[in-house]
N, C-alpha and C positions, 0 to 999 in steps of 0.2 A: 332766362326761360328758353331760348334760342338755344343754349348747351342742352338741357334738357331733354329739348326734343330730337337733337340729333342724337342723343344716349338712346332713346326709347326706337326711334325710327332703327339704329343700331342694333340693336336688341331683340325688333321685333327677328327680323330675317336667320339670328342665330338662333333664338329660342325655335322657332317654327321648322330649321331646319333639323334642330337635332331631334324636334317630336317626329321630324319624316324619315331621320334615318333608325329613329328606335334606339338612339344614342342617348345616358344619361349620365353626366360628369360622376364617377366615383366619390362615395362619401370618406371620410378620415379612417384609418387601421382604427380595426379597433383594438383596445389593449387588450392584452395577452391576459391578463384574469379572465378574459368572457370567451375567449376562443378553450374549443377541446383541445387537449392535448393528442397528437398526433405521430404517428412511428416518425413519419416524412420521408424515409425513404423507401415506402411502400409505393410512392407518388410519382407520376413525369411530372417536369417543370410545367409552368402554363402557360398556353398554348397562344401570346400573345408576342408576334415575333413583329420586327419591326419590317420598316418597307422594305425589301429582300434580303431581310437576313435569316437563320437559318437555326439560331442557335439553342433555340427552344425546343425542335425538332430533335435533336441527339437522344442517344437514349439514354437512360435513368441508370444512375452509377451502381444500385441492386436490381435486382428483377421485382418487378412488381407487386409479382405472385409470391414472394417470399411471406412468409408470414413473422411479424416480429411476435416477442414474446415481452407480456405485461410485465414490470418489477417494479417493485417500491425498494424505499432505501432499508429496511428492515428485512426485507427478501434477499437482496443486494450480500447486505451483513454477512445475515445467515450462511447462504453459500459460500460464500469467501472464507467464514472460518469454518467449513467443513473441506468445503473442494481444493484450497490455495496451499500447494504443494510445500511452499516456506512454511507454514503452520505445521503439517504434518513430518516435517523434517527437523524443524523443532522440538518436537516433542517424544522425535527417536531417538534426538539427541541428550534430552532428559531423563530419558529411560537409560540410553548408554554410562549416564553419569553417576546413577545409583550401580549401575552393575559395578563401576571402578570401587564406587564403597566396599561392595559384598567382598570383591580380589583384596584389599587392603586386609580388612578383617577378617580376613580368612589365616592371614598370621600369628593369631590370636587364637584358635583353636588347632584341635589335633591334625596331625602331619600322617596318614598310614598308608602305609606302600607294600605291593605285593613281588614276589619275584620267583621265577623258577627258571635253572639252569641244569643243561644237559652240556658235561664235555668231554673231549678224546682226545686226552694225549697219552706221550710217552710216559708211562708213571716213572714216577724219579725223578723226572726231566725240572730244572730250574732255566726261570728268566733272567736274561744276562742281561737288558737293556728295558728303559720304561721305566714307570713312575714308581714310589715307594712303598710295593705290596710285596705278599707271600711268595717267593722265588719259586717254590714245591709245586710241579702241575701232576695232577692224577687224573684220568678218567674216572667222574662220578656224574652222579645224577642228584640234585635236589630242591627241595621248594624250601620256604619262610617268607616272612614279613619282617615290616619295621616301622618304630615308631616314635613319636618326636613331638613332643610339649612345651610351646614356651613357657616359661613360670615367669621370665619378666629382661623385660631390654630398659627398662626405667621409660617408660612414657614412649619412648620413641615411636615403636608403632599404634599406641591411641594415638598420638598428632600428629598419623600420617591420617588415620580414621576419620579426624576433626578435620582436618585440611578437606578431604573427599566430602565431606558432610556439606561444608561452606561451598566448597564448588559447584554440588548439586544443587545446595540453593538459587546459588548464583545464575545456574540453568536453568533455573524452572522461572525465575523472575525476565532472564532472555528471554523465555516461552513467550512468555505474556505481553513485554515489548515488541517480540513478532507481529504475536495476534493483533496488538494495536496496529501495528506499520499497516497489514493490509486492510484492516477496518478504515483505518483512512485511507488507502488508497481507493477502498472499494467506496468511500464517501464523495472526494472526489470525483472516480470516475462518472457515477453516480449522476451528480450536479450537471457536472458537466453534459453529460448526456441532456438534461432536461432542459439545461441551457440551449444546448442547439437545437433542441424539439422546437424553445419556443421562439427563438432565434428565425425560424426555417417557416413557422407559423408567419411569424411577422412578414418575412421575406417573398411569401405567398401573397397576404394580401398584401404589399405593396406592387408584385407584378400585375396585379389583378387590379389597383386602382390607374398604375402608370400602362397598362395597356388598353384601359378602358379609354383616356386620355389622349395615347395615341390614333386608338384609331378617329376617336372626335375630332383631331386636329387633322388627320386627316382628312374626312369629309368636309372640314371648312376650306378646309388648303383646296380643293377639286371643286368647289365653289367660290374659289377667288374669296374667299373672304377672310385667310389665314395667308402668313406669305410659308414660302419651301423652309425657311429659316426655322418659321415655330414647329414644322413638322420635324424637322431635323433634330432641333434639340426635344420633341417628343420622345422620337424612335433613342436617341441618346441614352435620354431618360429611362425605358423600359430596359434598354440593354444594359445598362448600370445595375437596374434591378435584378436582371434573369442574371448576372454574373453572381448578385448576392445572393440570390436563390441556390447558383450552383456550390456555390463557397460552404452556403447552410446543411446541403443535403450533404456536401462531403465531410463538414463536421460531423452531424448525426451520426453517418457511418464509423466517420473514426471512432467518437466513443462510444457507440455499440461495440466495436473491434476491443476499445480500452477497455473498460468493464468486461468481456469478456475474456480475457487474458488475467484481470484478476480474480474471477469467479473460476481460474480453471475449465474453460467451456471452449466449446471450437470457437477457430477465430473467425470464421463467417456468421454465427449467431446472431442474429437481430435481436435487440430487446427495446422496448418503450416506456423509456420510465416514469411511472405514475406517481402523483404529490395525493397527498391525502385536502382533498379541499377542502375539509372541516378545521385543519391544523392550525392554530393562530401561530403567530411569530412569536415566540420565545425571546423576553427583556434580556437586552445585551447587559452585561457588568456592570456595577455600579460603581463612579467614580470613587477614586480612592481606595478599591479594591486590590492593588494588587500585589502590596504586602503581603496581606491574607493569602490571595492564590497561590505565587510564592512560592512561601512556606509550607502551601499542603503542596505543591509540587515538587517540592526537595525531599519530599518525605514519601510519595506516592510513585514517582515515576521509576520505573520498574527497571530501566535500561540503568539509571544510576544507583539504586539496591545491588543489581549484578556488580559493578566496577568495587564499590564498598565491600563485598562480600565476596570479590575475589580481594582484595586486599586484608583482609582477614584471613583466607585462607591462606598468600603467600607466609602470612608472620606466623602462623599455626606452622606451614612448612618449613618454615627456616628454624624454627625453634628443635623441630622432628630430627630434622638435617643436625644438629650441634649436641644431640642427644647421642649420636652413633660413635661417641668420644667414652662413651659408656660402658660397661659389661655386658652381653647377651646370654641369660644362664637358660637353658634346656633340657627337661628329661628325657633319655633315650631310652631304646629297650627295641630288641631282635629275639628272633626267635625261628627256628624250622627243623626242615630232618632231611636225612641223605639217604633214601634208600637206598639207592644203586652205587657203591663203592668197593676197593681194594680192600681184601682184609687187612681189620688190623690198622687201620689206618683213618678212617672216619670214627672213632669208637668214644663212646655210644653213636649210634645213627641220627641224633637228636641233637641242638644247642637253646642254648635261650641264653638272654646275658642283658642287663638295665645297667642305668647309670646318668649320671647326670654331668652337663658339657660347658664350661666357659666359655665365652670368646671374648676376647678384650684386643681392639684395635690399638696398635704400639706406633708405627707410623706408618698413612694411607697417602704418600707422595702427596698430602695437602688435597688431597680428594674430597674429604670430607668439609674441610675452612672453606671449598671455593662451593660445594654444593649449597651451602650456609649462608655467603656470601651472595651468590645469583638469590634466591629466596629474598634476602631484602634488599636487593635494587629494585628486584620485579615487583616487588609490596611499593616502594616509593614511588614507582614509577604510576601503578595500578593505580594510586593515589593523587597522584597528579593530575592522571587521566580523570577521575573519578571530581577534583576541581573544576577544570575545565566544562566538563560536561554541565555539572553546578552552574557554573556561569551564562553558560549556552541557553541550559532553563531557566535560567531568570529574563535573559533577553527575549525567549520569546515567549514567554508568559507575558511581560508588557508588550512586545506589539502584538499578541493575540490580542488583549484586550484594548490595545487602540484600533486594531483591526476590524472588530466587533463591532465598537460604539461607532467609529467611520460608517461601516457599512449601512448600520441602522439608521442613523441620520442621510444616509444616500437615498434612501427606501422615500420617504417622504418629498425628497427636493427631484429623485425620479418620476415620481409620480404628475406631482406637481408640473413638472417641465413635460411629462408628456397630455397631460390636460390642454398645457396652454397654448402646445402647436396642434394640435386638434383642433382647439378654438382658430388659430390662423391659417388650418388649412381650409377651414370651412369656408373662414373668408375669402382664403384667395380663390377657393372654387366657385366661390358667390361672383366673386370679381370678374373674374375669369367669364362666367358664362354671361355674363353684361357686358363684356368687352372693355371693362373698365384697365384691364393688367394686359399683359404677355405674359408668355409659356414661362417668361424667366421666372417670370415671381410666382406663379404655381410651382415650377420645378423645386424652386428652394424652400417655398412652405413643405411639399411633398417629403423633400431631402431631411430639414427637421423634423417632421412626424418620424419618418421611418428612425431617426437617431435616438428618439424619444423613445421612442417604444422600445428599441434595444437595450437606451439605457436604464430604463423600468424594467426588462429580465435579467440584466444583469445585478443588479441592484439585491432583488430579491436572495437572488442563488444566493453570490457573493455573501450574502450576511449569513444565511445559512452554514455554508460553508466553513464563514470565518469562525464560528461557536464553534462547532467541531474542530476544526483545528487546534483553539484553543483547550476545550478537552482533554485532547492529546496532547499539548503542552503540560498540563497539568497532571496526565499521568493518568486521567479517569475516563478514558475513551470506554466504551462499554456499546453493544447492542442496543 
């Protein structure tokens, strides 16, 4: 009973004093579901600096006045595949690929060409040197045309067509593997962001429960009833925290900066991004799934369609290439008129003349075996390439989905662990203002809340995050 009463006589003098200083021990953070979400780098740090330090005072890494801009991750998206220059380069690239079709297949149709020559020489005069034409130069004047038909090279130029065809393909399935790259990245960046919103949340109210703390420890410490020790490791304690503050706000900032380098947008931009609070969490994969996934990933993912689909078109090309061992037959036909000539000498003033042309290649110094020859190395190679990548998607289509079910199972044992030091900081704060503890054992209930409550945001994103990635494993990343 004797203990008792020196607890309560102890007791009484600290309770009474904190009613006199208008001091009252801070209650636990609370979790981050019940707090707004906030820019945070709209904000100064707060304003709870320990016994002459200083550091709280600095100014805020944006200006205050800044104004951030709301985004959700569907806003986020959107922009990214309008404004994200890799998209739009892509898809010029797409367009350039069907042009190559249109130049191919233009062999395939009529050749007509126009021409008019005016010249002065010595009539009579012959070329003594030069390639093998008409020796005779006269001064004349005249125009015509000309014109040129393939009737057939045997396939060679369709399976240069088919080759172009597949490559187009092949570019327009790159397109879309783009668009996925920055839809995740802009998912990413995204999370991230709301990560250190809630990160910087958390890191708030714990400067705001450890400087509340402080300054109580102070006024007991200047009433002899605290020694310098516990105020020391108080003010400690808050600068631990205002360090995590600053660490918070300069995440924020970064990925406001991240997110807007993939939206395309200035890189000063603020944005704050907004979760849909109605949203439930979305059932991660169901064991023994991932066979199933898989298989639609090897069949869906669009980067590995390209590598297939140029491998297709090398074998279309090397077959084109082995095809020029062939005849190329063409109909010709000219035609024009000379007004201005010597008499006697252009007669009639008029020509026309048709006819139809061989060309059969006898020997091309092996020009053509070694074009043939590249065509299927690059096809084997394309295919190996096109392997590999397979493999790559099957890897991480499994740890997408052990990534997933992890995460989701974290969600719960975060929770849970940030409950339970909640429940222990109350105690120690209970303790604490009975004199039953020291600063130590507040500081380390304290130190766990705030790790709890970090690992309850993290927890959340992180699972978030990991579906979508796995998505994009699987090739079906989409808005």
């Amino acid at each position: 009973m004797k203990g008792l009463t020196l607890i309560f006589i102890l007791a009484l003098p600290i309770s009474a004093l904190a009613q006199q200083n208008g001091t009252t021990l801070p209650s636990a953070p609370q979790p981050v579901s019940q707090m707004a979400f906030s820019s945070g780098v709209t904000q100064a740090p707060a304003q709870y600096p320990p016994s002459g330090g200083s550091a709280s005072q600095q100014a805020p890494l944006v200006d205050p006045g800044t104004p951030a801009t709301p985004i959700t991750r569907s806003d986020a998206e959107q922009m990214a595949l309008k404004n994200n220059p890799r998209i739009t380069a892509s898809h010029l690239l797409a367009l350039a690929a069907g042009q190559v079709t249109r130049q191919t297949r233009s062999g395939e149709l009529p050749q007509i060409y126009g021409a008019a020559t005016a010249e002065k020489a010595e009539d009579g005069g012959r070329i003594g040197a030069g390639s093998l034409t008409d020796s005779r130069l006269y001064t004349h004047a005249g125009a015509g045309g000309t014109l040129s038909q393939l009737i057939t090279d045997f396939g060679h130029t369709r399976d240069l067509v088919a080759t172009n065809k597949l490559q187009q393909k092949a570019q327009d399935r790159t397109t879309i593997a783009t668009e996925q790259d920055v839809l995740l990245a802009a998912d990413e960046a995204f999370y991230r962001l709301l990560d250190a919103q809630s990160l910087l949340n958390v890191a708030k109210a714990t400067v705001a429960a450890r400087g509340d703390v402080q300054k109580l420890t102070s006024a007991l410490t200047k009433s002899a009833l605290k020694s310098d020790l516990d105020l020391n490791i108080a003010s400690a304690d808050l600068s631990q925290s205002q360090l995590l503050q600053l660490d918070a706000e300069n995440a924020v900032a970064s990925a406001s900066a991240a997110l807007a380098a993939v939206l395309a947008a200035p890189p000063d931009t603020l944005y704050q991004a907004v979760e849909d609070p109605q949203a439930s969490l979305p059932p991660p994969p169901a064991p023994g799934s991932s066979p199933a996934l898989n298989a639609d990933a090897q069949a869906q993912r669009p980067d590995l369609q390209a590598l297939r689909l140029n491998a297709q078109a090398y074998q279309k090309y090397a077959r084109a290439q082995q095809l020029q061992h062939l005849p190329t037959i063409s109909a010709l036909a000219t035609g024009g008129i000379t007004p201005v000539a010597p008499d006697g000498i252009f007669t009639p003033n008029y020509y026309a003349a048709g006819g139809v042309n061989l060309t059969l290649p006898i020997f091309t110094g092996f020009h053509i075996e070694a074009q043939a020859e590249e065509a299927r190395l690059r096809q084997k190679a394309t295919e190996k390439q096109a392997q590999e990548l397979s493999d790559t998607i099957a890897r991480d289509v499994r740890i997408g989905i052990l990534n997933a079910q992890t995460t989701f199972r974290r969600i719960a044992v975060a929770d849970q662990f940030r409950d339970q030091t909640a429940q222990a900081l109350a105690l120690a704060q209970t303790r604490y203002k009975l004199g039953l503890s020291s600063i130590v054992e507040l500081s380390q209930a304290q130190l766990q809340s705030t790790q709890a409550a970090v690992a309850a945001v993290n927890a959340r994103y992180d699972y978030l995050l990991a579906l979508r990635s796995l998505d994009y494993a699987r090739g079906q990343l989409a808005p």
